[in-house]
N, C-alpha and C positions, 0 to 999 in steps of 0.2 A: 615544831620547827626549832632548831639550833639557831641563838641570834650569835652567839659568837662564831661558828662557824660561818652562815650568810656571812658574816661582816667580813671574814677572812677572804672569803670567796670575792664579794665583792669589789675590795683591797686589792686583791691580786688579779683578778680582769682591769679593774682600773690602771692600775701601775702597766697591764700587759699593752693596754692603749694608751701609753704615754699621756695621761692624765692627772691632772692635778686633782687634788678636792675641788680647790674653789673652779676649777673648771669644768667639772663634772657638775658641780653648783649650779655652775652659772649656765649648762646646758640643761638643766632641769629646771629652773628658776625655782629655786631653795637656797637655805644659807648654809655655810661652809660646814657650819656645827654640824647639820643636820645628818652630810656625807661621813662627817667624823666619831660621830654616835652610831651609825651605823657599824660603821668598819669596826669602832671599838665592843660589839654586840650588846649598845645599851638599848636600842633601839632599832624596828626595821623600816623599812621602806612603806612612806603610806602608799594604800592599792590605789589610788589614783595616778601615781607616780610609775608604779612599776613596770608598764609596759614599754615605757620610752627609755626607763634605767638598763631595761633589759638589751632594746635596741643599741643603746650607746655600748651597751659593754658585751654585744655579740651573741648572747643568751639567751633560754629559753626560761618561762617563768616558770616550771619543773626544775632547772637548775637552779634556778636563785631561790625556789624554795627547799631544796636542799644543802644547795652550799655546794655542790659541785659538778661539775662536766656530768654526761650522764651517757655511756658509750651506747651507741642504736639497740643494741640486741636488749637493753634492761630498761629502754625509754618506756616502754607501756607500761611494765610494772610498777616504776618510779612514777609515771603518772596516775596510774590508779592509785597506790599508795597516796601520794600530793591530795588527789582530791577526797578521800574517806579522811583524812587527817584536818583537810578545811571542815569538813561534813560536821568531825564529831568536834571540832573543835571553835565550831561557829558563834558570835556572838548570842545571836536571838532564834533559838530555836522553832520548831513548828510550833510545840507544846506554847512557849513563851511569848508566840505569838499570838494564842489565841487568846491565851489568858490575856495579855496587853488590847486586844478588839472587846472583847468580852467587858474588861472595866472600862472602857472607853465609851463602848454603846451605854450603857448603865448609866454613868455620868451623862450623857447627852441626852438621856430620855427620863432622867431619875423623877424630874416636875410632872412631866406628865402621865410615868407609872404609878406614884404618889398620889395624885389626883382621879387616878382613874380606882386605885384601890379604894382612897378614901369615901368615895362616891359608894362604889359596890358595899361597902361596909355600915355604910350609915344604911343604906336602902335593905341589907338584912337586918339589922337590927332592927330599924319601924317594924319589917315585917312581924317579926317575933312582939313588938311589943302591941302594934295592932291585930294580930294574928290574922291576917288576912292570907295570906299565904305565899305572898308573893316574894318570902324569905330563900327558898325552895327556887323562882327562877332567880335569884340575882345568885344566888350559890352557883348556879348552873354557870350561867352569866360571867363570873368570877371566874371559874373553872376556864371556860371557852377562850376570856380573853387572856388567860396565864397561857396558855395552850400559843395564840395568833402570838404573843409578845414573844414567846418562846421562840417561836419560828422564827419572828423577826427580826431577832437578836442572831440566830445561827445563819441567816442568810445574811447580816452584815457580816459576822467572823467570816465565813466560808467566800465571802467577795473579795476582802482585803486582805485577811491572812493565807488564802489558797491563791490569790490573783484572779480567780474567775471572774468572770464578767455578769 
């Protein structure tokens, strides 16, 4: 996205609705700066905002993320374009997501993966130093529950970061 162009664009729907900043402002309820950062492309429009700014100034949010009028016969291309450009250009990707669930789960379960290793750990080593054998199932044991925590962990990412239920 072009911010000096938006802002141009902007500018000139506003002015074409006889509009001031501070009244375009004060139909948005934001401060005067905020319409004049804009215009000036130091800044755009937060997206909670945009769909009302659009309405006030006649426009589609395909044009205001362009910066200009978009004549019918180029409207889907311009919108496909708009949306692969939000796509690659997204704050937190899928990747970013998971990885952000993934250290999230970890920290929230770190005490009691900690505790459950510790455990498993002490009870091989008796074994090996009692030699009773019982080194053999808690190995096993260790193994199974790496396996269930694993799982655990990718059915939180896969809830939160896919949105599945």
């Amino acid at each position: 996205m072009n911010q000096e162009k938006i802002g141009k664009f902007i500018a000139s729907k506003r002015k074409e609705h006889n509009l001031t900043q501070e009244q375009m402002a004060e139909k948005l309820n934001i401060s005067k700066n905020a319409v004049s950062k804009w215009e000036r492309g130091l800044n755009l429009p937060d997206v909670s905002i945009m769909q009302e700014l659009c309405k006030i100034l006649d426009i589609t949010l395909n044009e205001l993320f362009i910066g200009e009028k978009i004549i019918d016969e180029k409207y889907k291309e311009v919108a496909d374009n708009n949306l692969l450009n939000a796509l690659e250009n997204s704050s937190f990707t899928l990747k970013e997501k998971i990885e952000f669930y993934k250290k999230k789960w970890e920290k929230e379960h770190f005490f009691e993966l900690t505790i459950e290793m510790l455990v498993i750990v002490f009870f091989i080593i008796y074994g090996f130093i009692k030699d009773n054998g019982f080194q053999y199932l808690f190995m096993v044991i260790g193994f199974v529950s790496g396996i269930i925590e694993n799982n655990r962990m990718m059915a939180y990412i896969e809830k939160n970061a896919y949105n599945k239920k």
